[in-house]
C-alpha positions as a Markdown table, in Angstrom:
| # | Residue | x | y | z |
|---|---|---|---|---|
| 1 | Unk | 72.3 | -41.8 | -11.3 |
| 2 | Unk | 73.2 | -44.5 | -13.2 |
| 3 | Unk | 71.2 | -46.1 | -15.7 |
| 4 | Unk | 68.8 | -47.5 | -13.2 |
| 5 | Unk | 65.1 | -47.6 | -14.4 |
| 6 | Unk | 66.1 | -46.1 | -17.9 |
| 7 | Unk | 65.4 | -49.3 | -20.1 |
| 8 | Unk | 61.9 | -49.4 | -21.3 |
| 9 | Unk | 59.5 | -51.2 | -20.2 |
| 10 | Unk | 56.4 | -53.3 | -22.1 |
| 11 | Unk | 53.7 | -51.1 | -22.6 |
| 12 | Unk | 50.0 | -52.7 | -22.3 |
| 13 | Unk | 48.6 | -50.7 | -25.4 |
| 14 | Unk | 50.0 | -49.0 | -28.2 |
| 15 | Unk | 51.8 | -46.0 | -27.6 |
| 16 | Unk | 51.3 | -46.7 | -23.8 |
| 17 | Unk | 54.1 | -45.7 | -21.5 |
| 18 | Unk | 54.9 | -48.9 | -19.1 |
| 19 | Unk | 55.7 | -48.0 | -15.3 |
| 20 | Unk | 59.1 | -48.7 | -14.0 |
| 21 | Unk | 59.4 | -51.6 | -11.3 |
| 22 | Unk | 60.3 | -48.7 | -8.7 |
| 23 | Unk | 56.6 | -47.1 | -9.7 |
| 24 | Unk | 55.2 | -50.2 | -9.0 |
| 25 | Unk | 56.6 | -50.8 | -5.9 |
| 26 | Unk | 55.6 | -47.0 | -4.8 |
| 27 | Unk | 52.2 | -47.7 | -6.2 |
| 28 | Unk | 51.7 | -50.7 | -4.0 |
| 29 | Unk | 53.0 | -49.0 | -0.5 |
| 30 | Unk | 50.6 | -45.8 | -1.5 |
| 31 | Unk | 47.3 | -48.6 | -1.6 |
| 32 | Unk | 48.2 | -49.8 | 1.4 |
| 33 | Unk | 48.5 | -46.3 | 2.8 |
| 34 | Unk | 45.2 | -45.2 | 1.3 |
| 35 | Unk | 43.5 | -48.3 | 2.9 |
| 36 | Unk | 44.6 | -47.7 | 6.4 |
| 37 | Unk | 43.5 | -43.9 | 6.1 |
| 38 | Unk | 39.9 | -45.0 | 4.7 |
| 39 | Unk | 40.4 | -43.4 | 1.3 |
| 40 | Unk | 38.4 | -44.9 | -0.8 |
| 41 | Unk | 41.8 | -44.9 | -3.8 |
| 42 | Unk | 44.9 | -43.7 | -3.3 |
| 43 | Unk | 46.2 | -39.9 | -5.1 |
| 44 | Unk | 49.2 | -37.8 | -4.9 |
| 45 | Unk | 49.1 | -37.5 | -1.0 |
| 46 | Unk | 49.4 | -41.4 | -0.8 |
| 47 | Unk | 51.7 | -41.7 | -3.4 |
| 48 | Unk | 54.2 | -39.2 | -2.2 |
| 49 | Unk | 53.6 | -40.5 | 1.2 |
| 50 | Unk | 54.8 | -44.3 | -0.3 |
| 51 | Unk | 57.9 | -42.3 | -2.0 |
| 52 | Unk | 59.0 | -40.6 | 1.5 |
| 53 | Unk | 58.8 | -43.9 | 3.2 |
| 54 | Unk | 60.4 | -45.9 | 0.5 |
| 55 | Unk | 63.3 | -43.1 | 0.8 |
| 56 | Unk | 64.9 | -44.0 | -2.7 |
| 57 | Unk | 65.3 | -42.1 | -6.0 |
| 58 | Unk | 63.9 | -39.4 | -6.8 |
| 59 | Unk | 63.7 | -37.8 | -2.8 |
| 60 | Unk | 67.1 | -39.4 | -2.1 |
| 61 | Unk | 68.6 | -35.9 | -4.5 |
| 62 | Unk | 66.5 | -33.3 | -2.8 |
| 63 | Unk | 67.3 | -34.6 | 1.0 |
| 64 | Unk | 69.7 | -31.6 | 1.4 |
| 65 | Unk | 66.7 | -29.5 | 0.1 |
| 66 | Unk | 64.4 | -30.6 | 2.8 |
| 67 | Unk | 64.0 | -32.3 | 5.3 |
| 68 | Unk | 62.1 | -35.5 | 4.6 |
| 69 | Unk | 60.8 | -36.5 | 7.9 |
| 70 | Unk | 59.3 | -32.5 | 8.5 |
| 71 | Unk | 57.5 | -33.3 | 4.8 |
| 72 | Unk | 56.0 | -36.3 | 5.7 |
| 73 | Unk | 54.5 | -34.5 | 9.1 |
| 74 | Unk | 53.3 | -31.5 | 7.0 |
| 75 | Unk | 51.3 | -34.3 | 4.4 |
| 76 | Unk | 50.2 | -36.0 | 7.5 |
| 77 | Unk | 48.7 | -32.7 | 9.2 |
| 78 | Unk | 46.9 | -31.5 | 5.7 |
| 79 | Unk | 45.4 | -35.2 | 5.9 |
| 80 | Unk | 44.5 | -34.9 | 9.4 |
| 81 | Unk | 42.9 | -31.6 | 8.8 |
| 82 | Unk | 38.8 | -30.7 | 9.1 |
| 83 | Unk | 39.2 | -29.2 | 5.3 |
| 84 | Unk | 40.9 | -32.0 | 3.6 |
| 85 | Unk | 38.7 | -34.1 | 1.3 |
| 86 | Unk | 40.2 | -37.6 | 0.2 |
| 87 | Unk | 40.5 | -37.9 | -3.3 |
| 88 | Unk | 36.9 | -39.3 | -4.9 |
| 89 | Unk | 37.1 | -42.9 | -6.4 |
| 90 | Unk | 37.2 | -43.2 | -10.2 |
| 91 | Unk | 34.4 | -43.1 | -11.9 |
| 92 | Unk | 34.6 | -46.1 | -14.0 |
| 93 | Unk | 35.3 | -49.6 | -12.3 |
| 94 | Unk | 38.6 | -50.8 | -11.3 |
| 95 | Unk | 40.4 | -53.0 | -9.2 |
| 96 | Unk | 40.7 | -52.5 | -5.0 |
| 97 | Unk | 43.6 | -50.6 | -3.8 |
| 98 | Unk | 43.1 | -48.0 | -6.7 |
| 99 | Unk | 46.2 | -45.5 | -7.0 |
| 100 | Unk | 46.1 | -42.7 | -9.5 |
| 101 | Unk | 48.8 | -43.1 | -11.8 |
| 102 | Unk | 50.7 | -39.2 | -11.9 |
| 103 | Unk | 53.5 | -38.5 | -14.8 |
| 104 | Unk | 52.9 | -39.9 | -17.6 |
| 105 | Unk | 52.1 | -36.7 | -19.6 |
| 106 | Unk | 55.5 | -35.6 | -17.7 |
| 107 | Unk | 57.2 | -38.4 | -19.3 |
| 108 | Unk | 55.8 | -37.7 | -22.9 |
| 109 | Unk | 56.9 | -34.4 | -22.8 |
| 110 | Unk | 60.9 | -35.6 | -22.1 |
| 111 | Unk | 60.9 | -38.2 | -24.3 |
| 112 | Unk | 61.3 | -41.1 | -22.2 |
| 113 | Unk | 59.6 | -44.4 | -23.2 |
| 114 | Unk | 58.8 | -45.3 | -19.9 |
| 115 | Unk | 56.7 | -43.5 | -16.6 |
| 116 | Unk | 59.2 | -43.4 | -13.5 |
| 117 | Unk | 58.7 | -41.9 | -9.9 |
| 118 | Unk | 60.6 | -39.0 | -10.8 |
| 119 | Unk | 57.9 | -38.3 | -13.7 |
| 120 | Unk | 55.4 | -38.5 | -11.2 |
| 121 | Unk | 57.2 | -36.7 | -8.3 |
| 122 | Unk | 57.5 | -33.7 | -10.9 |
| 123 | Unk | 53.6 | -33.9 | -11.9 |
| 124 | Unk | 52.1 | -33.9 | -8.3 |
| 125 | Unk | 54.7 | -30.5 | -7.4 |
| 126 | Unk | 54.3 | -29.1 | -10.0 |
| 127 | Unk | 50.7 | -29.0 | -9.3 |
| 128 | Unk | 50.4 | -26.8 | -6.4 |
| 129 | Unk | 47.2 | -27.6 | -5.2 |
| 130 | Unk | 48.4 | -30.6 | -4.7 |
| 131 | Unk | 48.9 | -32.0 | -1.1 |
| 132 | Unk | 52.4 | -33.1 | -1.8 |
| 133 | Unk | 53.3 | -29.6 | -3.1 |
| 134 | Unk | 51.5 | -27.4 | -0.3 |
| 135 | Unk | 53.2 | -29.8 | 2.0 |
| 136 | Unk | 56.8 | -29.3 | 0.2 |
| 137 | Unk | 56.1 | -25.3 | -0.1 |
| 138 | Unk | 56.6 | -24.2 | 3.8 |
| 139 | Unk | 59.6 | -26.5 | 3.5 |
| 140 | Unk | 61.6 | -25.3 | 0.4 |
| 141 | Unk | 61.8 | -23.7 | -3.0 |
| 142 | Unk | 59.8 | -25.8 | -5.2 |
| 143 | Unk | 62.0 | -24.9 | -8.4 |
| 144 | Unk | 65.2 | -25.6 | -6.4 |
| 145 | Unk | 63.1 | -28.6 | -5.8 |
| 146 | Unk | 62.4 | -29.7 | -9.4 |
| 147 | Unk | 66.1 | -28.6 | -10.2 |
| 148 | Unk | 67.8 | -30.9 | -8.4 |
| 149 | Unk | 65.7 | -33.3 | -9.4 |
| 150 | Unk | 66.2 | -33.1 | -13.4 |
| 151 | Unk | 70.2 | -32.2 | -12.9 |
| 152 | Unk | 69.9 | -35.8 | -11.1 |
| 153 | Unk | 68.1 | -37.6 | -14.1 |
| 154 | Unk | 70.1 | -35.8 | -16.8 |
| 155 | Unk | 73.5 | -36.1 | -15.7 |
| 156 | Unk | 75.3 | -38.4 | -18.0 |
| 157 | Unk | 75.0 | -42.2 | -17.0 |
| 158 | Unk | 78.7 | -43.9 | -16.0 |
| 159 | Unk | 79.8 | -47.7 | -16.5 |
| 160 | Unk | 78.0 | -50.4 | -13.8 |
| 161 | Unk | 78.2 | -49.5 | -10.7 |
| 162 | Unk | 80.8 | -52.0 | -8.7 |
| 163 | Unk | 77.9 | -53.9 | -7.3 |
| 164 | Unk | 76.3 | -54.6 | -10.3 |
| 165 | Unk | 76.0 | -58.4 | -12.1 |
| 166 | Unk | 75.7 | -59.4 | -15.3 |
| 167 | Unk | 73.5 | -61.6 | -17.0 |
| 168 | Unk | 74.6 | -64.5 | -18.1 |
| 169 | Unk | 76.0 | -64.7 | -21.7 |
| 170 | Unk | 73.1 | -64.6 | -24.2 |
| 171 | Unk | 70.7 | -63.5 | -21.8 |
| 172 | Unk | 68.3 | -60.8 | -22.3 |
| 173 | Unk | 66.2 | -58.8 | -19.8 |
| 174 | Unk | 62.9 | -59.3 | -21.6 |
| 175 | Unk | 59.2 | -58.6 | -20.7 |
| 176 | Unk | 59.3 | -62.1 | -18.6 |
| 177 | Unk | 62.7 | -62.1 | -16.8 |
| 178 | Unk | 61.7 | -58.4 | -15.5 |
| 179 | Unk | 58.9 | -59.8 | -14.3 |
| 180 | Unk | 60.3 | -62.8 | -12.4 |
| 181 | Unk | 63.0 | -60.3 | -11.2 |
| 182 | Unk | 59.9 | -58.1 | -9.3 |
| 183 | Unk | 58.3 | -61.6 | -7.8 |
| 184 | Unk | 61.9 | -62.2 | -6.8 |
| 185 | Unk | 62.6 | -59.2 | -4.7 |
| 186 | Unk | 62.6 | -59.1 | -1.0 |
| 187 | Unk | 60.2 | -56.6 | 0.4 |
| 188 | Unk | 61.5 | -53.4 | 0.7 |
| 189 | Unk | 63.9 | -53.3 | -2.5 |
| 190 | Unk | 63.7 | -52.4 | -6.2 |
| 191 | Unk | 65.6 | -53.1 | -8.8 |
| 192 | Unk | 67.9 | -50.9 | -11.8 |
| 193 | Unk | 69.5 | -52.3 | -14.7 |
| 194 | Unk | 71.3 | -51.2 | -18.3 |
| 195 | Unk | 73.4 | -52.1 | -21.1 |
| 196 | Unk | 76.7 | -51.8 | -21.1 |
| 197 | Unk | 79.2 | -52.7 | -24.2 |
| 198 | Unk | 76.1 | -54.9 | -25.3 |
| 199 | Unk | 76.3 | -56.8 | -22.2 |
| 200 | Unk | 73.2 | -56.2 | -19.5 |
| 201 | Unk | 74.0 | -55.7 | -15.8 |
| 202 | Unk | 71.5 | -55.3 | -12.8 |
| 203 | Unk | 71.5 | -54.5 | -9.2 |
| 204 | Unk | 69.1 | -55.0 | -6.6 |
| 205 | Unk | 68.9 | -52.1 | -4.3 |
| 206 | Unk | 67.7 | -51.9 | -0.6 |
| 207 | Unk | 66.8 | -48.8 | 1.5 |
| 208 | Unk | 68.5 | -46.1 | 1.9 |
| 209 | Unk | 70.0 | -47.4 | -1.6 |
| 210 | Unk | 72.1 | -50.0 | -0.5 |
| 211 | Unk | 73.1 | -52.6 | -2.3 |
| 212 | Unk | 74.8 | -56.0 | -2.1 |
| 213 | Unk | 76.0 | -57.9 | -5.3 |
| 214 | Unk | 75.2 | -61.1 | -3.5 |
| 215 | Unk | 71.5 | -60.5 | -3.0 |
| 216 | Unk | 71.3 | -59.6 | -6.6 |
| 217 | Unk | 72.8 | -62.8 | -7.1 |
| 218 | Unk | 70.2 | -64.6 | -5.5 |
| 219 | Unk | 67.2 | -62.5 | -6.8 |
| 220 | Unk | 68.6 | -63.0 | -10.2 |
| 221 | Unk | 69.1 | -66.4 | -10.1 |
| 222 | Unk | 65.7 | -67.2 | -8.3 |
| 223 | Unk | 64.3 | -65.3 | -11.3 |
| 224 | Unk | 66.3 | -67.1 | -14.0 |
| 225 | Unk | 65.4 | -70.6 | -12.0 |
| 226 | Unk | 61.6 | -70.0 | -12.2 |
| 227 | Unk | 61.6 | -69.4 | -16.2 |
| 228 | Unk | 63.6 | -72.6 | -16.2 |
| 229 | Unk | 67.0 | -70.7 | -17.7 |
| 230 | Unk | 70.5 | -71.8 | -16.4 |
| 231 | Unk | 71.3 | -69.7 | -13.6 |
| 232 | Unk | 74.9 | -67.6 | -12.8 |
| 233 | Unk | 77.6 | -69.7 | -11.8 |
| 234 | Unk | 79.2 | -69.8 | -8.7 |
């Protein structure tokens, strides 16, 4: 890993933990998954389900583990069986496309200023009544599991990656640049960034965690164009 998703995000009240774009993103493809089942909000089962098909960090480590298409078919025959209950809508009022939010105690615990699918991953398996973990536990070793996982997200973070791009000189990813950066993304993709030397770089990063330097280019500039900032040169 590099340092993707490690920069912390605005929280919305004190001493809250912000979620990374990624989260958001996963958050978004588990509502939609939740709606087309008839679940009345979306829980761990939906939420893992939008991590397997978004394919990324943090499933991307343990696919030598397990074997991601045999997990989604084991979530998808707990949900398809006579026992399983969905999860019950929360009791206060919220929004449509409600999606319980998992790891944030998990990311508390490590220190991190910011909730991440990894967090959340870690939460629903290590919970094994969970679907995601009874799903995962006829497939693998659940601490072999979590292992990989948190060798992944503590090894030491390296320069930019080759694809990365920098901000422009004097720029700073702040609360409304990230934010123009996740209305700028094609569907599909997510976004990491860091500092490096003082500097901040970014990448824009597609499925199966590809990425292309010139597509961050565009997402970056259409971001920096909408705020009204000057844009990369050419």
């Amino acid at each position: 890993m590099t340092g993707a998703y490690r920069v912390p995000m605005e929280g919305v009240f004190d001493r809250a933990l912000s979620l990374t774009p990624h989260y958001y993103e996963i958050k978004g493809r588990a509502a939609e998954i939740a709606r087309a089942v008839g679940s009345p909000c979306g829980g761990a089962e939906h939420l893992f389900l939008g991590m397997l098909h978004d394919g990324g960090w943090p499933l991307s480590v343990i696919s030598h583990l397990v074997d991601l298409g045999q997990a989604e078919a084991a979530v998808l025959g707990i949900l398809n069986s006579p026992g399983y209950s969905p999860p019950p809508p929360p009791r206060f009022l919220v929004r449509d496309a409600y999606v319980q939010t998992w790891g944030a105690d998990i990311a508390f615990e490590m220190g991190d200023p910011y909730v991440g699918v990894e967090h959340a991953f870690l939460a629903m398996i290590r919970v094994r009544e969970t679907v995601p973990a009874r799903a995962l536990t006829g497939l693998a070793d659940l601490d072999a599991v979590e292992a990989a996982v948190l060798e992944a997200k503590n090894a030491p973070a390296g320069g930019p990656p080759e694809d990365a791009v920098f901000l422009p000189e004097g720029q700073e990813l702040d609360g409304p640049l990230r934010r123009a950066i996740i209305d700028a993304l094609p569907e599909g993709t997510t976004f990491g960034f860091s500092d490096d030397d003082g500097r901040t770089w970014m990448h824009v990063i597609g499925p199966g965690d590809s990425s292309d330097p010139r597509r961050t280019r565009e997402v970056l500039n259409a971001a920096l164009a909408s705020l009204g900032r000057p844009a990369l040169g050419n």
